[in-house]
PyMOL Python script that loads the backbone (N, CA, C, O; Angstrom):
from pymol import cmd

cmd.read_pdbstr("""\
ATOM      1  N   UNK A   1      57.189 122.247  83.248  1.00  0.00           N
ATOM      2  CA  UNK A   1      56.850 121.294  82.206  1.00  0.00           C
ATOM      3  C   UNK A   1      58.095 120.845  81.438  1.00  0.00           C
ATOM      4  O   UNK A   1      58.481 119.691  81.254  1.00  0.00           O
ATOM      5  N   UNK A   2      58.557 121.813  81.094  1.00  0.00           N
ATOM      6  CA  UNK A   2      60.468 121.727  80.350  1.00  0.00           C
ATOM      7  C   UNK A   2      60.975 119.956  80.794  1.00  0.00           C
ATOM      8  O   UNK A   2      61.321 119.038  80.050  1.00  0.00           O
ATOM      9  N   UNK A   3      60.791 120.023  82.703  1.00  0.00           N
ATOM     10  CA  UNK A   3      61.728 119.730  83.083  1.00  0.00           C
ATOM     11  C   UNK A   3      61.167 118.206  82.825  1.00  0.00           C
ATOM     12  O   UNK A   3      61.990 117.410  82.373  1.00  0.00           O
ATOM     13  N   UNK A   4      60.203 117.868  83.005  1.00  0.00           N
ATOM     14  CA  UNK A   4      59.223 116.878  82.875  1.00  0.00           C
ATOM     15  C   UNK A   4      59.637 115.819  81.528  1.00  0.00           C
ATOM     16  O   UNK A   4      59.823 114.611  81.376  1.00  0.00           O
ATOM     17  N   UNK A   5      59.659 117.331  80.485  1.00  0.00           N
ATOM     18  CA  UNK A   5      60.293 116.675  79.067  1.00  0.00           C
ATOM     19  C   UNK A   5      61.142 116.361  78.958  1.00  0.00           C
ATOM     20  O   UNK A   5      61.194 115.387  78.208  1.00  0.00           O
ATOM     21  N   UNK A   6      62.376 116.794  79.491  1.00  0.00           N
ATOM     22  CA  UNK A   6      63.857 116.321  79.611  1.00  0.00           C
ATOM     23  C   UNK A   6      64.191 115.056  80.150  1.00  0.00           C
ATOM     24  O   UNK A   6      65.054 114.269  79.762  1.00  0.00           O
ATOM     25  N   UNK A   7      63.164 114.934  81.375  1.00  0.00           N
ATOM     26  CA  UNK A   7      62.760 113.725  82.101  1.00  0.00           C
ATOM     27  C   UNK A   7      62.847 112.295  81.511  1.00  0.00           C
ATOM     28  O   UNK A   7      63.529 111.323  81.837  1.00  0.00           O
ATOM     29  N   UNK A   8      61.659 112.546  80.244  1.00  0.00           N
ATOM     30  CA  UNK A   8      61.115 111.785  79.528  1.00  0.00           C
ATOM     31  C   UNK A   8      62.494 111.424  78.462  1.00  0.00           C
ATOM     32  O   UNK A   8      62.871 110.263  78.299  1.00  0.00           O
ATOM     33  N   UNK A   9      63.046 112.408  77.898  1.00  0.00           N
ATOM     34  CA  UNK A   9      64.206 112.522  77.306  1.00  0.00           C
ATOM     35  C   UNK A   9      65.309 111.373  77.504  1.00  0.00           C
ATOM     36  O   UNK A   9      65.743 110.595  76.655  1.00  0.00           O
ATOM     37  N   UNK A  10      65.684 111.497  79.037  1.00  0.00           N
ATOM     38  CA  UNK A  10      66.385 111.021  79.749  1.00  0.00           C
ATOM     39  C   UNK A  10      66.253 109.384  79.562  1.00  0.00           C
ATOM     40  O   UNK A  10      67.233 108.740  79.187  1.00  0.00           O
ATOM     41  N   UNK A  11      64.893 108.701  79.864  1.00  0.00           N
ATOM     42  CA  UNK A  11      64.410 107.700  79.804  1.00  0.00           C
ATOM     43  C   UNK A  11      64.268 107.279  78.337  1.00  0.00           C
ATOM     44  O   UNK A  11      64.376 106.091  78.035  1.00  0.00           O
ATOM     45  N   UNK A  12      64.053 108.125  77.514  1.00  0.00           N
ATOM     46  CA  UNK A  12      64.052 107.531  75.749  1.00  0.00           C
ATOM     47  C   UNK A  12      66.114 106.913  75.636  1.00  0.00           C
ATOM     48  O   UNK A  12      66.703 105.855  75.413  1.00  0.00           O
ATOM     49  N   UNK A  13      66.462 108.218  75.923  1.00  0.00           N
ATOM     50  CA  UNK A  13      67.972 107.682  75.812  1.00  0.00           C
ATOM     51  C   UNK A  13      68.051 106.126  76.824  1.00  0.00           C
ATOM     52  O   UNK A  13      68.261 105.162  76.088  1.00  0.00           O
ATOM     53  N   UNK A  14      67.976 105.899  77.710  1.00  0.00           N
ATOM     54  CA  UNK A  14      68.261 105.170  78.684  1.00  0.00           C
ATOM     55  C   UNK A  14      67.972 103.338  78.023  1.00  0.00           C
ATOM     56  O   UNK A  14      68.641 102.347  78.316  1.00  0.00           O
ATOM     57  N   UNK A  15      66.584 103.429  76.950  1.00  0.00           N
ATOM     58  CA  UNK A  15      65.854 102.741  76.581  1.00  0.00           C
ATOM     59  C   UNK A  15      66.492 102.462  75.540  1.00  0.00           C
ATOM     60  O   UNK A  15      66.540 101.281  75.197  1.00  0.00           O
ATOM     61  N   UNK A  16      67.226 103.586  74.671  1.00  0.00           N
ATOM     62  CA  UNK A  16      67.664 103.437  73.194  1.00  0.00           C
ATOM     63  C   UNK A  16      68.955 102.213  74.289  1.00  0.00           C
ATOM     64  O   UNK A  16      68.856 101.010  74.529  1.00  0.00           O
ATOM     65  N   UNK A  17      69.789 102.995  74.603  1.00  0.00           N
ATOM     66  CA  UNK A  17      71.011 102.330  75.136  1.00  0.00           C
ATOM     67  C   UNK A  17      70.909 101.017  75.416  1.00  0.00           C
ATOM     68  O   UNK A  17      71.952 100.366  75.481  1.00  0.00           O
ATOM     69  N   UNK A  18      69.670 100.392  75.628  1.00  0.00           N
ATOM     70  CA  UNK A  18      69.345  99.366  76.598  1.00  0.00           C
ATOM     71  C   UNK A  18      69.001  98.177  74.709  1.00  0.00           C
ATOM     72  O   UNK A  18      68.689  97.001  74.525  1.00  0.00           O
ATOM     73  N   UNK A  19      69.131  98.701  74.287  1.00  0.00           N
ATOM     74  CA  UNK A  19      68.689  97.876  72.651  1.00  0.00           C
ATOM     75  C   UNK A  19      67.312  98.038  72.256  1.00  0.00           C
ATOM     76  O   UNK A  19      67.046  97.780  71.083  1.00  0.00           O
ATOM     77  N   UNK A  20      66.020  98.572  73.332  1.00  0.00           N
ATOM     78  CA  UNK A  20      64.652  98.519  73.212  1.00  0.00           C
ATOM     79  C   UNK A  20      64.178  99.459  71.890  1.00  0.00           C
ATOM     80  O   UNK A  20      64.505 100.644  71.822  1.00  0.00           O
ATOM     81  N   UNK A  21      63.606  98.988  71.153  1.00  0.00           N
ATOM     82  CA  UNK A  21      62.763 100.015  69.505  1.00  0.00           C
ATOM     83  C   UNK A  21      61.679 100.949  70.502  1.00  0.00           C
ATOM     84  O   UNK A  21      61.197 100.582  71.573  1.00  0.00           O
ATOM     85  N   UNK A  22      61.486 102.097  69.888  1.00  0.00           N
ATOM     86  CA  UNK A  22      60.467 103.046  70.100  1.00  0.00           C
ATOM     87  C   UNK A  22      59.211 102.468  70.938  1.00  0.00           C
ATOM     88  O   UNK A  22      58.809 102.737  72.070  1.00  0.00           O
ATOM     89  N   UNK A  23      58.731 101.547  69.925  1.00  0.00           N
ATOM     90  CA  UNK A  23      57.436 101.011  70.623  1.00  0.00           C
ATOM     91  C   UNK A  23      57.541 100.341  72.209  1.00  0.00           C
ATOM     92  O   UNK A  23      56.719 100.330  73.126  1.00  0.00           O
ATOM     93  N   UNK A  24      58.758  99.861  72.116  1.00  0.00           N
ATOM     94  CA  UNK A  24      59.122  99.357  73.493  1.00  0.00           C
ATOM     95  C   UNK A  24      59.087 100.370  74.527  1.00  0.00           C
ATOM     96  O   UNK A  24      58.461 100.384  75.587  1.00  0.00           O
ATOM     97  N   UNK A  25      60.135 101.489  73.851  1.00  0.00           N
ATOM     98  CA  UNK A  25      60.315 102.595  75.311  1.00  0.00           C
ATOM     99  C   UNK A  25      58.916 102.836  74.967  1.00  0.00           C
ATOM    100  O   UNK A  25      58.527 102.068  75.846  1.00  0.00           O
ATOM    101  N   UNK A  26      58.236 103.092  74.639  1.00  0.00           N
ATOM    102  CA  UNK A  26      56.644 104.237  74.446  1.00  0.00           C
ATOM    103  C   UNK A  26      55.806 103.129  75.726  1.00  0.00           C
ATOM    104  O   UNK A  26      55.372 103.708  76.721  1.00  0.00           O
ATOM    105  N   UNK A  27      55.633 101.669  75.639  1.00  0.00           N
ATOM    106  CA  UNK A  27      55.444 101.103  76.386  1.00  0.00           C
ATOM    107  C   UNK A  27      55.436 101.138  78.241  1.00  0.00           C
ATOM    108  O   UNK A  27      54.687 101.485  79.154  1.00  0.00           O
ATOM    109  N   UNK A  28      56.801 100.530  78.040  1.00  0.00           N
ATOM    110  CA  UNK A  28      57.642 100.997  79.241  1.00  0.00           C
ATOM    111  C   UNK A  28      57.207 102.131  79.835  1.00  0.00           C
ATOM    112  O   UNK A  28      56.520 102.060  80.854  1.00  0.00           O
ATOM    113  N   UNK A  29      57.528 103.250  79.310  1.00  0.00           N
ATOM    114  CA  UNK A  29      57.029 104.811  79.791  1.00  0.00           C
ATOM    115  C   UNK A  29      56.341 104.930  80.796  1.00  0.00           C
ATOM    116  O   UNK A  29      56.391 105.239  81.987  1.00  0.00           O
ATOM    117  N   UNK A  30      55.176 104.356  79.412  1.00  0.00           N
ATOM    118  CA  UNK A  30      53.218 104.688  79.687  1.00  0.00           C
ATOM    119  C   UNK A  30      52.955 103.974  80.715  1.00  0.00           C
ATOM    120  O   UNK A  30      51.992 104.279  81.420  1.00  0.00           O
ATOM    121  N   UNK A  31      53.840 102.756  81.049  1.00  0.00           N
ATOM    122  CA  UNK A  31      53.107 101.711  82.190  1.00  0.00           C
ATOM    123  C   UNK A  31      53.442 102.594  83.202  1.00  0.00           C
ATOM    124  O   UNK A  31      52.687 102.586  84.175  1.00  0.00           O
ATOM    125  N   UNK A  32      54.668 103.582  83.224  1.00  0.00           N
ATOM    126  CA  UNK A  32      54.642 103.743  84.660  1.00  0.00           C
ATOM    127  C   UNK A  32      54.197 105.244  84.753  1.00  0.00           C
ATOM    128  O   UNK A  32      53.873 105.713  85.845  1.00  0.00           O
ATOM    129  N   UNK A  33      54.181 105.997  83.610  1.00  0.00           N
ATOM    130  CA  UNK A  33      53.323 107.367  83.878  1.00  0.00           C
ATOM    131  C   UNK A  33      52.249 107.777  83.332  1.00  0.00           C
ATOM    132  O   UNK A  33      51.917 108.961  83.262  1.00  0.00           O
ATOM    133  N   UNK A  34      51.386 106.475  82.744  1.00  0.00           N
ATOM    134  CA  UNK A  34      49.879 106.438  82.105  1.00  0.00           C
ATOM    135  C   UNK A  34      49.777 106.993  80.748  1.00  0.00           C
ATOM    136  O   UNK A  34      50.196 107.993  80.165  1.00  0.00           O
ATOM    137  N   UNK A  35      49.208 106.173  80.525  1.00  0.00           N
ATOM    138  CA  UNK A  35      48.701 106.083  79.274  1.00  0.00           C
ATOM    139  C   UNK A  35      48.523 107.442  78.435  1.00  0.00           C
ATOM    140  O   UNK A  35      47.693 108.276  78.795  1.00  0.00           O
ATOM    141  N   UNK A  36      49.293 107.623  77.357  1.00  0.00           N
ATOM    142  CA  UNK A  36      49.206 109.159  76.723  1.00  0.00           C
ATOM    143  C   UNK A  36      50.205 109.778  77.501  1.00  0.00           C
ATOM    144  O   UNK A  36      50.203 110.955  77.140  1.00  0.00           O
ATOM    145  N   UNK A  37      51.014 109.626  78.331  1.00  0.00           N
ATOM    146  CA  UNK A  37      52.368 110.513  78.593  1.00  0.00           C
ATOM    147  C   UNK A  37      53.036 110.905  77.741  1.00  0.00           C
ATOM    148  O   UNK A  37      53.741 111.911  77.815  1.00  0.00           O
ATOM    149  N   UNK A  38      52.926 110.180  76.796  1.00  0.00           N
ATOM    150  CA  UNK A  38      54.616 109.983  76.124  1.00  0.00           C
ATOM    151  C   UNK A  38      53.827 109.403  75.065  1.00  0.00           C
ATOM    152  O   UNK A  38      53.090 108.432  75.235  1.00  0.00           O
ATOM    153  N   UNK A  39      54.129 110.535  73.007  1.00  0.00           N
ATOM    154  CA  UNK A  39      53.208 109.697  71.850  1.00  0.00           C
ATOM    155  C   UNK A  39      54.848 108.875  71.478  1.00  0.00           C
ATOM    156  O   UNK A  39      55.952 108.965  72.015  1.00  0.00           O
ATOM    157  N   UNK A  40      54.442 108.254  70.562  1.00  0.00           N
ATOM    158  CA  UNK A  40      55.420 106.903  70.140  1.00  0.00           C
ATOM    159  C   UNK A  40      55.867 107.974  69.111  1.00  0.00           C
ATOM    160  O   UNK A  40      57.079 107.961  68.893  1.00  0.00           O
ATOM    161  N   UNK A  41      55.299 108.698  68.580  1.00  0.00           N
ATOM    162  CA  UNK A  41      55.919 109.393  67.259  1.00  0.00           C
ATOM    163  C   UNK A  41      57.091 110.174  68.080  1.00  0.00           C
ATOM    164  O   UNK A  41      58.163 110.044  67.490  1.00  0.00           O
ATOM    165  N   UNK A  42      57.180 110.838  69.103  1.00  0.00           N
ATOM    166  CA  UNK A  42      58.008 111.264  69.970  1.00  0.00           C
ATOM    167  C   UNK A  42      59.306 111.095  70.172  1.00  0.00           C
ATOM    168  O   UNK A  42      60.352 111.744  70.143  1.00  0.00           O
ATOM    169  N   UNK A  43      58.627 109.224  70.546  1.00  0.00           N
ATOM    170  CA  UNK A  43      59.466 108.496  70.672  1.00  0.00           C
ATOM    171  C   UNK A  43      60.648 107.955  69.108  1.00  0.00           C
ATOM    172  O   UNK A  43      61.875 108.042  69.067  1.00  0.00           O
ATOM    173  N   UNK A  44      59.818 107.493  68.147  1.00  0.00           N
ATOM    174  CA  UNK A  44      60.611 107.723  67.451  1.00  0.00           C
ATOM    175  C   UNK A  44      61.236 108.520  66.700  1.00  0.00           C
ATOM    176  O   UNK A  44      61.970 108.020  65.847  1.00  0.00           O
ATOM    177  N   UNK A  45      61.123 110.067  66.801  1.00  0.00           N
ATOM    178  CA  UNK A  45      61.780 111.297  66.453  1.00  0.00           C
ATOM    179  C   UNK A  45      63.490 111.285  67.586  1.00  0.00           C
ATOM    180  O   UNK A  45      64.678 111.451  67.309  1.00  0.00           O
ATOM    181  N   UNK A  46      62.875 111.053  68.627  1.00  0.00           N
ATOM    182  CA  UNK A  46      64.434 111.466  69.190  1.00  0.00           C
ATOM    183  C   UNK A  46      65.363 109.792  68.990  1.00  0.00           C
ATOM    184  O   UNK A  46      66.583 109.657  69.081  1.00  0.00           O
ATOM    185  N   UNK A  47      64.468 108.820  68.740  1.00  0.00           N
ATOM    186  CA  UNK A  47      65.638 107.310  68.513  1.00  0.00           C
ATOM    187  C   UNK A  47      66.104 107.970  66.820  1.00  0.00           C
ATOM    188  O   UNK A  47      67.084 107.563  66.198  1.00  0.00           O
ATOM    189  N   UNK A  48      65.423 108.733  66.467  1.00  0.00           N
ATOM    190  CA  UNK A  48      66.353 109.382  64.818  1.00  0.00           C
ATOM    191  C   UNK A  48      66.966 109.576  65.130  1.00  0.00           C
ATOM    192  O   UNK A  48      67.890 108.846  64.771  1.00  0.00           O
ATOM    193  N   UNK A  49      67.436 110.842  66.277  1.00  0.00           N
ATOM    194  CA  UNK A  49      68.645 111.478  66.813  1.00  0.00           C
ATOM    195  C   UNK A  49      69.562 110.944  67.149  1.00  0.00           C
ATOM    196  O   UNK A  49      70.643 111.202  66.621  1.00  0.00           O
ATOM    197  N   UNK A  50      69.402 109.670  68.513  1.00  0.00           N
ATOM    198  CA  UNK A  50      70.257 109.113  68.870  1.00  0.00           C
ATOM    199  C   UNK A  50      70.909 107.932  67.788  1.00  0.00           C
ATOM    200  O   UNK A  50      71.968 107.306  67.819  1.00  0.00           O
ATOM    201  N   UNK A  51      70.042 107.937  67.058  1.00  0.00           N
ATOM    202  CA  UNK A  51      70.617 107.040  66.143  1.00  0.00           C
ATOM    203  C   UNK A  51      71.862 107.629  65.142  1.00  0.00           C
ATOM    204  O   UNK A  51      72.846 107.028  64.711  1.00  0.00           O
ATOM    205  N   UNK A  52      71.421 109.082  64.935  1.00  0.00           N
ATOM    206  CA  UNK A  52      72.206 110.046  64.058  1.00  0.00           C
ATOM    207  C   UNK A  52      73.613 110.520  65.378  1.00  0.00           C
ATOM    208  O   UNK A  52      74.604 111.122  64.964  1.00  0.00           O
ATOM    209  N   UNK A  53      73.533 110.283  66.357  1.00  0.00           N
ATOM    210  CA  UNK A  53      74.594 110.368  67.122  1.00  0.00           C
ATOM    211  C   UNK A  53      74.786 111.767  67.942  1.00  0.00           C
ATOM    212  O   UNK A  53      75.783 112.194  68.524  1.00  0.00           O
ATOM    213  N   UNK A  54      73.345 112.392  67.771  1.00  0.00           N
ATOM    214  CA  UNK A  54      72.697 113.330  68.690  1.00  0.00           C
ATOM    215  C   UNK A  54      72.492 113.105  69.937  1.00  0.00           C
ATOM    216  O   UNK A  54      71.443 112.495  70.143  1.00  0.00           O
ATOM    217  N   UNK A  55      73.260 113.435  71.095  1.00  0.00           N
ATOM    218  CA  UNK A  55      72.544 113.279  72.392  1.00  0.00           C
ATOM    219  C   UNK A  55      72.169 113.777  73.002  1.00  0.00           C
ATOM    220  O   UNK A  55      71.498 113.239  73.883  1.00  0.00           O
ATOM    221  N   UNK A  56      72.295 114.788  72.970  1.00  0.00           N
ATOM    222  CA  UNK A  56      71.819 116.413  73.184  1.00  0.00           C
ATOM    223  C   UNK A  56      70.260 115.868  73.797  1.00  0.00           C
ATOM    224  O   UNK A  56      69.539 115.046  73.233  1.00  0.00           O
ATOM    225  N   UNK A  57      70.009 116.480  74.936  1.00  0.00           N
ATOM    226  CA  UNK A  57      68.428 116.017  75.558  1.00  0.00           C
ATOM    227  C   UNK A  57      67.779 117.393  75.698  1.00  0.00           C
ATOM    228  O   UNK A  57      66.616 117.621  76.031  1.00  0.00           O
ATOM    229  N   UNK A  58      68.565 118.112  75.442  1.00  0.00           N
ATOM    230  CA  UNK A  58      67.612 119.576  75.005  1.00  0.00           C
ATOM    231  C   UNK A  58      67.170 119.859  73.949  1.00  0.00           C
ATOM    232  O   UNK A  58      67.833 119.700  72.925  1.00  0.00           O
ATOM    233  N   UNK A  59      65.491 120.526  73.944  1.00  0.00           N
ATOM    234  CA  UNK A  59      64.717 120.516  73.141  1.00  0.00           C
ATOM    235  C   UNK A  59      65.552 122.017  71.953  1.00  0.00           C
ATOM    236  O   UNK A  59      65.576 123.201  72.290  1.00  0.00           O
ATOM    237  N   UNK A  60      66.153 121.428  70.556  1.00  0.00           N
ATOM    238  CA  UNK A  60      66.191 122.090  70.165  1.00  0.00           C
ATOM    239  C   UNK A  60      65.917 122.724  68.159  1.00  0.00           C
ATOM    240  O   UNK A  60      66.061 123.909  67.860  1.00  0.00           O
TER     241      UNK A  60
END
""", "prot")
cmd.dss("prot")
cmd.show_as("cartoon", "prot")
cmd.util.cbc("prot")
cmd.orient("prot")
């Protein structure tokens, strides 16, 4: 499951990088791993991080 999250991780960063807001990556995500994969609050907890200059994709 870890790895799944890191996964997801991976793709929030990928999304931040790309200029897309939370709601966008949460979007994106869900279209391709259904609906409820991935909550938006999630999503915008780790765009805090990367925004704070955290990149760290481990849950810590």
């Amino acid at each position: 499951m870890e790895e799944n999250k890191e996964h997801f991780r991976h793709l929030m960063l990928f999304y931040y990088r790309k200029g897309k807001n939370a709601s966008q990556a949460t979007n994106s995500i869900c279209s391709v791993y259904g609906e409820g994969a991935l909550a938006e609050r999630t999503v915008r907890k780790w765009f805090a991080k990367f925004r704070a200059s955290d990149f760290n994709l481990k849950d810590h």
